[in-house]
VEXZA-57505 format. One record per residue (C-alpha): residue number from 1; y, x, z; chain; residue in one letter. Coordinates in Angstrom, 2 decimals. Each point is the difference from the previous one (the first is absolute). Example, Ala and Ser with C-alpha at 12.3 -4.5 7.8 and 13.67 -1.06 7.14 Angstrom:
<recs>
REC seq      yy      xx      zz mol type
REC   1   -4.50   12.30    7.80   A    A
REC   2    3.44    1.37   -0.66   A    S
</recs>
This chain:
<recs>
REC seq      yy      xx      zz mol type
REC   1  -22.48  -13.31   -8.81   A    X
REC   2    3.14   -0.41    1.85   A    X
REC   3    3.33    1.55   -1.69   A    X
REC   4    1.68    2.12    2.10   A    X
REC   5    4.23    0.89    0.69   A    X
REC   6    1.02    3.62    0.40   A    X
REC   7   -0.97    0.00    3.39   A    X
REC   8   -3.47   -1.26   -0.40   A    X
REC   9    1.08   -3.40    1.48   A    X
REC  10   -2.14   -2.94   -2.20   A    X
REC  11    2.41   -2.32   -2.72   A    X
REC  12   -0.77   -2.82   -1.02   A    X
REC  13    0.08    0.20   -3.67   A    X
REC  14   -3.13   -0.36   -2.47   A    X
REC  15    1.44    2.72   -2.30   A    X
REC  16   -0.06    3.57   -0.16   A    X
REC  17    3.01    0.66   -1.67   A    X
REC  18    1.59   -2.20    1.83   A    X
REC  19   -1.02    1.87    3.36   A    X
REC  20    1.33    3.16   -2.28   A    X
REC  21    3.39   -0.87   -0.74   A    X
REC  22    0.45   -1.73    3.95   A    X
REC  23   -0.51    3.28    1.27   A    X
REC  24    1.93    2.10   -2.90   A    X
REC  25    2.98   -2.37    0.63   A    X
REC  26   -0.42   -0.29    3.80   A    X
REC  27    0.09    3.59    0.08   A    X
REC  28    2.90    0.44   -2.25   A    X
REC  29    1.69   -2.16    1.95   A    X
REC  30   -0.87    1.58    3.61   A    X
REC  31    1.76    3.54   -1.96   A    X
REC  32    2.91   -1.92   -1.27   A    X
REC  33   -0.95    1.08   -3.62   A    X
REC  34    1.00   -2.12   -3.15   A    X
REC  35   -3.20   -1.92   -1.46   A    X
REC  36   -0.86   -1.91    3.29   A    X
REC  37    0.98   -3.25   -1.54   A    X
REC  38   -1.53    0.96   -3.91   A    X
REC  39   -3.20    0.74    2.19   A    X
REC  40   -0.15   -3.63    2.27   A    X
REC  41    0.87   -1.25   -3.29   A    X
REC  42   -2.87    0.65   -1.73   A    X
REC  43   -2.43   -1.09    3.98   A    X
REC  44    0.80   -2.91   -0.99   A    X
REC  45    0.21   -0.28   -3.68   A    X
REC  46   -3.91    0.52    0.43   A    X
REC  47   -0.52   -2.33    3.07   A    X
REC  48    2.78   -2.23    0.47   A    X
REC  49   -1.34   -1.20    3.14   A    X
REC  50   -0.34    3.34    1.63   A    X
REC  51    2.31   -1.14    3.35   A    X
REC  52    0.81    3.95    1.00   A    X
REC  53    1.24    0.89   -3.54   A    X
REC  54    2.65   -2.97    0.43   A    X
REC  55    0.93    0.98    3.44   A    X
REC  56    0.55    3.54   -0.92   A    X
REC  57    1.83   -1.29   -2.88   A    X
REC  58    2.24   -1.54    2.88   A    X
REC  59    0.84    2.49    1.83   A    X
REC  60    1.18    2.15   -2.82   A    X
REC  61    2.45   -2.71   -0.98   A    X
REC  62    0.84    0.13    3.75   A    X
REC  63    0.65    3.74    0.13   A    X
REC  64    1.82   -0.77   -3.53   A    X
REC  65    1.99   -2.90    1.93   A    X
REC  66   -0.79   -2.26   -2.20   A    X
REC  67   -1.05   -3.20    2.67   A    X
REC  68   -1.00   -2.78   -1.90   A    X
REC  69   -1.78    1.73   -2.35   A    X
REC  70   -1.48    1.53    3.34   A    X
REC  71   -0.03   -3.23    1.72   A    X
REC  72   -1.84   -1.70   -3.68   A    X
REC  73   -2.64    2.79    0.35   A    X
REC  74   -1.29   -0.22    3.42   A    X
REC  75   -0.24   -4.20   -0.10   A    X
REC  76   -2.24    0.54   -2.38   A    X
REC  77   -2.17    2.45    1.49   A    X
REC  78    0.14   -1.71    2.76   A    X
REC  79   -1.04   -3.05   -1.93   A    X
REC  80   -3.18    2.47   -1.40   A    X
REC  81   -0.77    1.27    3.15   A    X
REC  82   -0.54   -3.22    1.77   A    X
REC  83   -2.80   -0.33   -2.56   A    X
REC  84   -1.26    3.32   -0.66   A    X
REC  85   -0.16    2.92    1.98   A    X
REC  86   -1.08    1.38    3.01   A    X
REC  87    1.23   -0.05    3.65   A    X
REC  88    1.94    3.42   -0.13   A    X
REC  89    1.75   -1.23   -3.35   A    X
REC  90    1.73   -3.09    1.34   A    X
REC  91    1.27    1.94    2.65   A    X
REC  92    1.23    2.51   -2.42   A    X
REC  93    1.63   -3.00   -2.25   A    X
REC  94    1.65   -1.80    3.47   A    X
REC  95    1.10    3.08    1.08   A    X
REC  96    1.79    0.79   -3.31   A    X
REC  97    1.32   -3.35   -0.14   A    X
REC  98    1.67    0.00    3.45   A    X
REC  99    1.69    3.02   -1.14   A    X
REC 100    1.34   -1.41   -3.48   A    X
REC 101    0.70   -3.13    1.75   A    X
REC 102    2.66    1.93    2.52   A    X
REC 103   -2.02   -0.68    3.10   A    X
REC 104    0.00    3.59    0.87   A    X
REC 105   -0.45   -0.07    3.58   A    X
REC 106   -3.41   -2.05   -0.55   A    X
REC 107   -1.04    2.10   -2.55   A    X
REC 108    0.49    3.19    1.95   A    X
REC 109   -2.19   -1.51    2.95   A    X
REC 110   -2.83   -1.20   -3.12   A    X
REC 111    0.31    2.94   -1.42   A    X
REC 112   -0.99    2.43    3.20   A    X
REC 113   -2.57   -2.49    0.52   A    X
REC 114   -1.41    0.16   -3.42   A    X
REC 115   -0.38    3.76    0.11   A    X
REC 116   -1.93   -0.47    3.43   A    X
REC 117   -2.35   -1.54   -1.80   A    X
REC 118   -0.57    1.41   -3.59   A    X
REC 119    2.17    3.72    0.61   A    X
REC 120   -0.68    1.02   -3.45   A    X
REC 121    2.16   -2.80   -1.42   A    X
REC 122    2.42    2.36   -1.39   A    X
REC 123    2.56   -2.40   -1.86   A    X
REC 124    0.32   -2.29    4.08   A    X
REC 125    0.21    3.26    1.43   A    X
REC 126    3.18    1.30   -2.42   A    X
REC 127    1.97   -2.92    1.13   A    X
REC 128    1.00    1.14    4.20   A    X
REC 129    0.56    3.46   -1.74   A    X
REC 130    2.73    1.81   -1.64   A    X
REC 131    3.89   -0.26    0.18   A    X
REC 132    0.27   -3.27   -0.87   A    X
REC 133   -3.45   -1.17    1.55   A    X
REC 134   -0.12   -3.14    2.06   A    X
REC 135    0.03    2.64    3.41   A    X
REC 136    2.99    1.40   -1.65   A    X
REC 137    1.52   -3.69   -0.16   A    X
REC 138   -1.24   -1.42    2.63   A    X
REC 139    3.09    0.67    2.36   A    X
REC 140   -1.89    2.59    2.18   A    X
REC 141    1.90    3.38    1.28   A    X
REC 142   -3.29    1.52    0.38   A    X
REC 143   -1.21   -0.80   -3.52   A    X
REC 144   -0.41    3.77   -1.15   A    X
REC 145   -2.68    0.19    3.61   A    X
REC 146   -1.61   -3.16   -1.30   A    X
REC 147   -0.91    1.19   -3.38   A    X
REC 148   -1.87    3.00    1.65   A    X
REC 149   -1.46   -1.79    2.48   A    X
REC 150   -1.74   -2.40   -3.13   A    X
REC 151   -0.87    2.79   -2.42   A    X
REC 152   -1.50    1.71    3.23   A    X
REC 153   -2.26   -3.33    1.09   A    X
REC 154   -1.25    0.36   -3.68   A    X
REC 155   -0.24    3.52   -0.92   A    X
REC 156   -3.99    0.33    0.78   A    X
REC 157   -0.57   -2.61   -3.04   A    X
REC 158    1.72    2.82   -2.54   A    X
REC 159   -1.18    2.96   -1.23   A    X
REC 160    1.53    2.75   -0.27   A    X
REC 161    0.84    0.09   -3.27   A    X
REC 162    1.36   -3.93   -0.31   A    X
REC 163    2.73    1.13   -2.20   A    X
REC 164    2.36   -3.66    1.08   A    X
REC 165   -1.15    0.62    3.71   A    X
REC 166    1.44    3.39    0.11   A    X
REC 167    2.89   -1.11   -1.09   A    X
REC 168    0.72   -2.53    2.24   A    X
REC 169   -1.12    1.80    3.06   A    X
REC 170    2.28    2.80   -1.26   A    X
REC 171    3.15   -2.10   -0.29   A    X
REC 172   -0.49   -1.63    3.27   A    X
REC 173   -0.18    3.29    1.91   A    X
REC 174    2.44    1.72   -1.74   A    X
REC 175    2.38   -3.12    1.26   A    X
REC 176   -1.28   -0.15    3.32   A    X
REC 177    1.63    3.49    0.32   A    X
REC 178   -3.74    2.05   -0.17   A    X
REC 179    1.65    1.47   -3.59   A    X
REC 180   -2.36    2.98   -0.16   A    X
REC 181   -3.65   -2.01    0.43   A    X
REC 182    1.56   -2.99   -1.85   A    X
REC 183    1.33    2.77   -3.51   A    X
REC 184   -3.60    1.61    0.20   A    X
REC 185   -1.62   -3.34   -0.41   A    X
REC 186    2.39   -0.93   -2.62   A    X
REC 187   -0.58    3.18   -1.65   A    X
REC 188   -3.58   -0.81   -0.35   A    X
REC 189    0.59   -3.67   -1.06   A    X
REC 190    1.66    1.47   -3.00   A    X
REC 191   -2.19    2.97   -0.82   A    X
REC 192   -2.69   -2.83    0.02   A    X
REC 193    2.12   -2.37   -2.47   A    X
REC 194    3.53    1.48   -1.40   A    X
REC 195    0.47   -2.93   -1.88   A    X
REC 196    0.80   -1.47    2.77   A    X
REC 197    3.85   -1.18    0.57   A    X
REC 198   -0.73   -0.71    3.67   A    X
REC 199   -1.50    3.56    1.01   A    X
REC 200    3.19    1.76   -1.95   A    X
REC 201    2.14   -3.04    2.65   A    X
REC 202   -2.08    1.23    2.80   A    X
REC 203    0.15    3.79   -0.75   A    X
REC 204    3.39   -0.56   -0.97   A    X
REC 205    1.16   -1.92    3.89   A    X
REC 206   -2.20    2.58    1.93   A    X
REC 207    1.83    3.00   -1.59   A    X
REC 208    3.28   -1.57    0.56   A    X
REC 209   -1.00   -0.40    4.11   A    X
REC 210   -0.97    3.36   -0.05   A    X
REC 211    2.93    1.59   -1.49   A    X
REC 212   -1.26    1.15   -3.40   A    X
REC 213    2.57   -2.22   -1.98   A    X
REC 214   -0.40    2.69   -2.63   A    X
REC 215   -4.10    0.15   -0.20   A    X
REC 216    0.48   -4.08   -0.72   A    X
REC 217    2.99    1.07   -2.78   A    X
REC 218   -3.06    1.94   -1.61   A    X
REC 219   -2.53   -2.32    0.82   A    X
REC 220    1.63   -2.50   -1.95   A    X
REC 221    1.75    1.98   -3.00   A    X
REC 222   -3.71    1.03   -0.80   A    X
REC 223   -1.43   -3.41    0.48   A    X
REC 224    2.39   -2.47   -1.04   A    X
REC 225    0.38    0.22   -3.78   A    X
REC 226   -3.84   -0.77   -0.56   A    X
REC 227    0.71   -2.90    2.16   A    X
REC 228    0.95   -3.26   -2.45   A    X
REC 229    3.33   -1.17    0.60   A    X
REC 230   -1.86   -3.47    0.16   A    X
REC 231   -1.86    0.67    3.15   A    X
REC 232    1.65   -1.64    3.03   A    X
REC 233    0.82    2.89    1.79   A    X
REC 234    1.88    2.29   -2.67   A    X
REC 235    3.11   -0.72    1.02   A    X
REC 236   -0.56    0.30    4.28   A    X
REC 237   -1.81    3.21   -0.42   A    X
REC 238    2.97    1.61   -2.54   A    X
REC 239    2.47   -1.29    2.76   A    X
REC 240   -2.32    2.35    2.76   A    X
REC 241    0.88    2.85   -2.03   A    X
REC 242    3.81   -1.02   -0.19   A    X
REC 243   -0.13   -0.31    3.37   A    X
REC 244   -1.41    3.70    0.43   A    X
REC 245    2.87    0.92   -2.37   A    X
REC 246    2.82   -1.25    1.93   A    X
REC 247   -1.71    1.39    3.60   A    X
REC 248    0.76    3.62   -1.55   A    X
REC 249    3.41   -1.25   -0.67   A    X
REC 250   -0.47   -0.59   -4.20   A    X
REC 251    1.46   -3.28   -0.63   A    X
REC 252    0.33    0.61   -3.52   A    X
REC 253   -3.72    0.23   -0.37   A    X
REC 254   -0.25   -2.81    2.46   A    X
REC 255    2.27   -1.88   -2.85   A    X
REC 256   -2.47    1.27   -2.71   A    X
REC 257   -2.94   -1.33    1.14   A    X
REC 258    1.66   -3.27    0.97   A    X
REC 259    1.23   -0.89   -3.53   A    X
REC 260   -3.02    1.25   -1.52   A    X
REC 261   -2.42   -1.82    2.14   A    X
REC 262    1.15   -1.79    3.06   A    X
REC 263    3.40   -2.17   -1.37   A    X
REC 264   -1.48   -4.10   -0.64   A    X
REC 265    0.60    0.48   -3.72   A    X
REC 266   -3.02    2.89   -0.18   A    X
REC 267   -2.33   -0.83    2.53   A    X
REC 268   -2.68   -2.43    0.12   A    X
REC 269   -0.77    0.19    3.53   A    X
REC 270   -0.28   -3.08    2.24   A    X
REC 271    3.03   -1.52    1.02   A    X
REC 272    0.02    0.79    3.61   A    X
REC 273   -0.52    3.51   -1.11   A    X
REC 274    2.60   -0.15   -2.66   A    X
REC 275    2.60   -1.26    2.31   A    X
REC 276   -0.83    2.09    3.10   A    X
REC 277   -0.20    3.11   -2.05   A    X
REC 278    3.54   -0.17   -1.99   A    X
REC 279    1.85   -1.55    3.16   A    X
REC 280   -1.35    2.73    2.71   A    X
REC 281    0.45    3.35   -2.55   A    X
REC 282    3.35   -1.56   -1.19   A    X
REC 283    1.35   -0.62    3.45   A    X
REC 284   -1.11    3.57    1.46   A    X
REC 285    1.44    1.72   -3.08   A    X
REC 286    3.35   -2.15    0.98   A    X
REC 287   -0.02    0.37    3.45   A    X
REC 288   -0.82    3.50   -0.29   A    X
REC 289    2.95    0.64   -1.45   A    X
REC 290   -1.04   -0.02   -3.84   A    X
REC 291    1.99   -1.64   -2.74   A    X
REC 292   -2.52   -3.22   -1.49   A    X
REC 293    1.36   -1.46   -3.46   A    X
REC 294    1.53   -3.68    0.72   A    X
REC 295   -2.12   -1.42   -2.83   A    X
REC 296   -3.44    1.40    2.12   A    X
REC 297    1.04   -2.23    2.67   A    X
REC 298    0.34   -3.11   -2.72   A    X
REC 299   -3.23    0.38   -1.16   A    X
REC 300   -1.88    0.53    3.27   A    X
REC 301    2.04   -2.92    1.65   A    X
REC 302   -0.45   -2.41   -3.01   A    X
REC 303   -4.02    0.44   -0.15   A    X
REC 304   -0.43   -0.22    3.54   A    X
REC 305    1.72   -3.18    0.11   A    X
REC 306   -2.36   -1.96   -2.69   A    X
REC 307   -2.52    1.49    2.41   A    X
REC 308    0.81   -0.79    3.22   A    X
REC 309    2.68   -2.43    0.75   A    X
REC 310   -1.10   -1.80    2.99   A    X
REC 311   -0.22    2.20    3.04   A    X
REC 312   -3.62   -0.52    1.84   A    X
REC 313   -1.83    3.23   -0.84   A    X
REC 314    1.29    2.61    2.38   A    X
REC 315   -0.76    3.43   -2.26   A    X
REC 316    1.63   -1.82   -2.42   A    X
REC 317    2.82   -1.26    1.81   A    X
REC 318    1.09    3.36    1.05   A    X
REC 319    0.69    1.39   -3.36   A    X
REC 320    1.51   -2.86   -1.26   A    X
REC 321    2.61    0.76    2.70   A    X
REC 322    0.13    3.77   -1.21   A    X
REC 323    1.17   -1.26   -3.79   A    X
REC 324    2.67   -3.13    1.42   A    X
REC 325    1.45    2.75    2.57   A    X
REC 326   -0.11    3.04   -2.33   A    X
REC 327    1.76   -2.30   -2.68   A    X
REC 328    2.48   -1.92    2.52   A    X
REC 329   -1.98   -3.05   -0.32   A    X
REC 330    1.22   -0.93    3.83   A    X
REC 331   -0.95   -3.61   -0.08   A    X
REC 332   -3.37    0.67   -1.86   A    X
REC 333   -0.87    1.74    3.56   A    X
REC 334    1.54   -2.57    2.08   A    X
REC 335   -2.05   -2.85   -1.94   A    X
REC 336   -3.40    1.69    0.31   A    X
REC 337    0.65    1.47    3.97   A    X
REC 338    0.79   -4.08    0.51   A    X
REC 339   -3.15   -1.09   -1.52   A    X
REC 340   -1.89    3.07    1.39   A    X
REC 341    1.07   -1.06    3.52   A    X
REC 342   -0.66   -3.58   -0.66   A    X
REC 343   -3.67    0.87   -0.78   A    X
REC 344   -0.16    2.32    2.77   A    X
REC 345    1.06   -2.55    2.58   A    X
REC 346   -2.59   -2.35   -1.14   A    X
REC 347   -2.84    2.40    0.46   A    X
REC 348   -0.73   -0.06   -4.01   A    X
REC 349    1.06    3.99   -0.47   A    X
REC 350   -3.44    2.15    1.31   A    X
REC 351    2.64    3.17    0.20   A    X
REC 352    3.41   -2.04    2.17   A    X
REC 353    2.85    0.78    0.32   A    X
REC 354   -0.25    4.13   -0.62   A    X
REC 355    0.45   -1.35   -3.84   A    X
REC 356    3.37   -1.86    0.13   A    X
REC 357    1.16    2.93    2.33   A    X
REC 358   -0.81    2.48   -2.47   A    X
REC 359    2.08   -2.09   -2.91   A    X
REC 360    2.53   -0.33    2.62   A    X
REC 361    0.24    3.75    0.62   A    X
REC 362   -0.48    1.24   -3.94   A    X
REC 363    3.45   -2.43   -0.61   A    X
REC 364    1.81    1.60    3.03   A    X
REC 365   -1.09    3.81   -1.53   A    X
REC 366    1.41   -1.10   -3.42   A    X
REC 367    3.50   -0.89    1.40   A    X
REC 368   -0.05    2.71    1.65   A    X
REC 369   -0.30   -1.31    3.31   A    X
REC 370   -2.24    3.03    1.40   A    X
REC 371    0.24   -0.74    3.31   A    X
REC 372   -0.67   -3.91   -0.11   A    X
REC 373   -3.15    1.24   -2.14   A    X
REC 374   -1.27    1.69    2.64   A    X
REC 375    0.25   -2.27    2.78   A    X
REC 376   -1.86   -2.16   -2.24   A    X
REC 377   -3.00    2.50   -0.46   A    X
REC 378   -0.28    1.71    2.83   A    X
REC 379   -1.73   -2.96    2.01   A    X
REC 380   -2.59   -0.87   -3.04   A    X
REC 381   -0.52    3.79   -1.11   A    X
REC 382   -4.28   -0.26    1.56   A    X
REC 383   -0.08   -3.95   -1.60   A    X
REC 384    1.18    1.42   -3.80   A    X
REC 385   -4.02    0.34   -0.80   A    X
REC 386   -0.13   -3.61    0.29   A    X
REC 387    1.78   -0.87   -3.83   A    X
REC 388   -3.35    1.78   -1.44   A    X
REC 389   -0.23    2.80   -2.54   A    X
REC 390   -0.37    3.68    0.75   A    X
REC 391    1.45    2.26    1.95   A    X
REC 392    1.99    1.53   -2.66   A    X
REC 393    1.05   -3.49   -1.39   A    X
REC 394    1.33   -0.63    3.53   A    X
REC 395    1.44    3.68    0.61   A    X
REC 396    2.94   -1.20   -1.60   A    X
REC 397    0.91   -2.07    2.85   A    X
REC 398   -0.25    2.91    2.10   A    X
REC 399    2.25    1.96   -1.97   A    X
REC 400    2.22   -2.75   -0.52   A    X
REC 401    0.21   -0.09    4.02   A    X
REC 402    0.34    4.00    0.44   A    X
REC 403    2.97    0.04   -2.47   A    X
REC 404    1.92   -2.74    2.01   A    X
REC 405   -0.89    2.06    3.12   A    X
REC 406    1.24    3.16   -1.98   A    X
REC 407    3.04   -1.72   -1.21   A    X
REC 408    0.87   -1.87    2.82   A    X
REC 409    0.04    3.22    2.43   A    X
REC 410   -3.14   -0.71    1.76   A    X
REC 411   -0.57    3.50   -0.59   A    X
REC 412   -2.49    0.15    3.27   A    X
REC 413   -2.07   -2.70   -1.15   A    X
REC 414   -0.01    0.86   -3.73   A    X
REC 415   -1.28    3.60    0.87   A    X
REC 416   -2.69   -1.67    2.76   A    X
REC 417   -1.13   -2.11   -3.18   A    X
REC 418    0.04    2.72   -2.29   A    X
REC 419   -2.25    2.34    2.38   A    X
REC 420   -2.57   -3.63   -0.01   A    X
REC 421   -0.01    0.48   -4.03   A    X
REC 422   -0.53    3.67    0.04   A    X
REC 423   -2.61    0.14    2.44   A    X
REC 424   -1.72   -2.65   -1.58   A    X
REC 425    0.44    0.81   -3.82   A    X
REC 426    2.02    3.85   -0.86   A    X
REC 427    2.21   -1.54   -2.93   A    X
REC 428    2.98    1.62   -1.87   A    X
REC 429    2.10   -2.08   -0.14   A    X
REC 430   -0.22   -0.81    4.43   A    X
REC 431    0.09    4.03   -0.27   A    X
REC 432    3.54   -0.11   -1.47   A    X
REC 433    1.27   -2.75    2.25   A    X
REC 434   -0.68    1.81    2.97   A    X
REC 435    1.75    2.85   -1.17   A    X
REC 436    3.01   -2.51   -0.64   A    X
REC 437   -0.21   -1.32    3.51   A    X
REC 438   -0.42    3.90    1.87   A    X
REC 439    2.52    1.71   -2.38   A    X
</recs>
């Protein structure tokens, strides 16, 4: 009898337990919950040719960003699979392994295509989705609309109670700006499975987009603490609540939260998380008009740099312009806008030139050049979806434009923007500005 995934998709594996622990750690891994690698561990302690175990095995070292243990993991279920397995599972393996291997413009194409054919393939159908999905790095402004329109083509192969599915679909409406439809399926993804790190993220971004800053504060002050600081996403779902923190104008709390869970010292979060999260909340609490301790700043600039020094990953690439600005690190920005624009001309960076202009404009905010900033943003303001992430990753360039506006004296545009936010999201914080800018 043929063993069976979590989906009811065959494996190709002559042992039970085995099949057990692939779709214990698969699982785990689909909820970002600690014990995804103990569990693929022991898939193939008991069938060390079981080709699906080792590519799962890959992918968490990916989503660990760890690449040649990655990169070690998928050549050799590639090597199994090219042996042993079915038609569906050397798709999955290729597909995997164009995504490990950085080709993630072919792997986004083999990846759609793979879920034409075998829907139900939940582990090819995670990688388009999500913040930092390859449709979230793919370079597209319409990335958020493309993640719909793929969870749509596949939603008839789900049932209703697909506890990863609902997720998913959740998050990708609640980006696409359909908040309401996209929290209720969230909601239910988590009802379904609350040990689930991605649900809380989902629930978590669809409150934030609706306005309820303070039911994700709650959300996550119940949930978190049962919530190993091990799993990936500790850190970036402490940082949501920081962020709800400093919307109702508590920076001290936002502080709290960020040296007891955020700061690179505490968490254990993935880099690009790490980085994004401590750059973004420390810049808005600067910029805001908060005091940040100097030695913050050291920490978050020193662990970014082991992590990203070459410039080439756009999400990245803007943060690492937040901490050299922030910190006076002028010719930090100049070096990566240079290399930036050097990629960008040679049609190797998927998002152009909206990247080096954003670097360009963060530098100009820090010295205080509000005006300059501006005139830098202004024209790329629709392209800033392009660098990837979320909407309230890339809010901060938004805010970072809207204070130059503010500061500068654009006082018509600044309130035209502000109505935009409000309309589209009631915040605080916008709430207060606009009071600023009428009084």
């Amino acid at each position: 009898m043929a063993r069976l995934d979590s989906r009811g998709l065959p494996i190709s594996t002559a042992s039970d337990l085995a099949a057990e622990h692939y779709r214990e750690g698969v699982d785990l891994l689909l909820s970002a919950w600690p014990g995804a690698a103990e569990a693929l561990e022991a898939a193939i302690a008991v069938d060390p040719d079981f080709a699906l175990a080792h590519a799962a095995r890959a992918r968490l070292h990916a989503i660990r960003a760890e690449p040649s243990m990655a990169q070690a993991r998928i050549a050799t279920a590639l090597e199994i699979g090219a042996q042993r397995g079915t038609e569906r599972e050397r798709s999955h393996v290729q597909v995997l392994s164009l995504a490990i291997n950085g080709q993630s413009a072919r792997a986004l194409e083999r990846a759609q295509a793979h879920a034409d054919l075998w829907p139900r393939d939940v582990l090819i159908l995670s990688l388009p989705l999500g913040a930092f999905g390859l449709f979230a790095f793919s370079g597209m402004a319409d990335h958020d609309r493309a993640r719909v329109d793929f969870c749509e083509r596949h939603v008839r192969h789900f049932e209703t109670d697909d506890w990863w599915f609902l997720t998913y679909r959740g998050w990708s409406y609640a980006e696409n700006g359909e908040v309401g439809f996209g929290r209720a399926l969230a909601q239910r993804a988590f009802d379904l499975r609350p040990s689930n790190a991605n649900a809380v993220h989902a629930l978590s971004h669809a409150m934030y987009e609706g306005g309820a800053g303070e039911d994700a504060e709650r959300l996550i002050e119940g949930w978190l603490p049962g919530y190993d600081r091990s799993g990936p996403l500790h850190g970036h779902i402490a940082w949501h609540s920081a962020l709800g923190a400093l919307e109702r104008g508590d920076p001290a709390k936002a502080l709290s939260i960020y040296a007891e869970h955020v700061q690179p010292s505490v968490s254990a979060g993935m880099p690009v998380n790490v980085v994004s999260d401590t750059a973004s909340l420390l810049w808005r609490l600067q910029v805001y008009g908060h005091a940040v301790p100097k030695e913050l700043w050291g920490e978050a600039s020193a662990y970014a740099a082991s992590a990203f020094p070459k410039a080439g990953f756009p999400f990245a690439d803007v943060h690492m312009a937040l901490l050299a600005a922030a910190t006076g690190d002028r010719s930090a920005v100049q070096h990566r806008v240079a290399a930036l624009t050097g990629l960008a001309e040679a049609g190797s960076l998927a998002a152009g030139s909206v990247v080096s202009a954003i670097c360009r404009a963060v530098l100009a905010f820090a010295e205080e050049d509000y005006a300059e900033c501006a005139r830098i943003l202004e024209p790329v303001a629709t392209e800033v979806a392009r660098i990837g992430g979320s909407g309230a990753q890339r809010e901060i360039v938004e805010d970072t434009l809207l204070l130059s506006l503010m500061r500068s004296g654009e006082t018509a545009k600044a309130r035209r923007l502000l109505d935009r936010r409000l309309h589209r999201r009631p915040s605080p914080r916008d709430t207060r500005w606009q009071s600023l800018l009428t009084a």
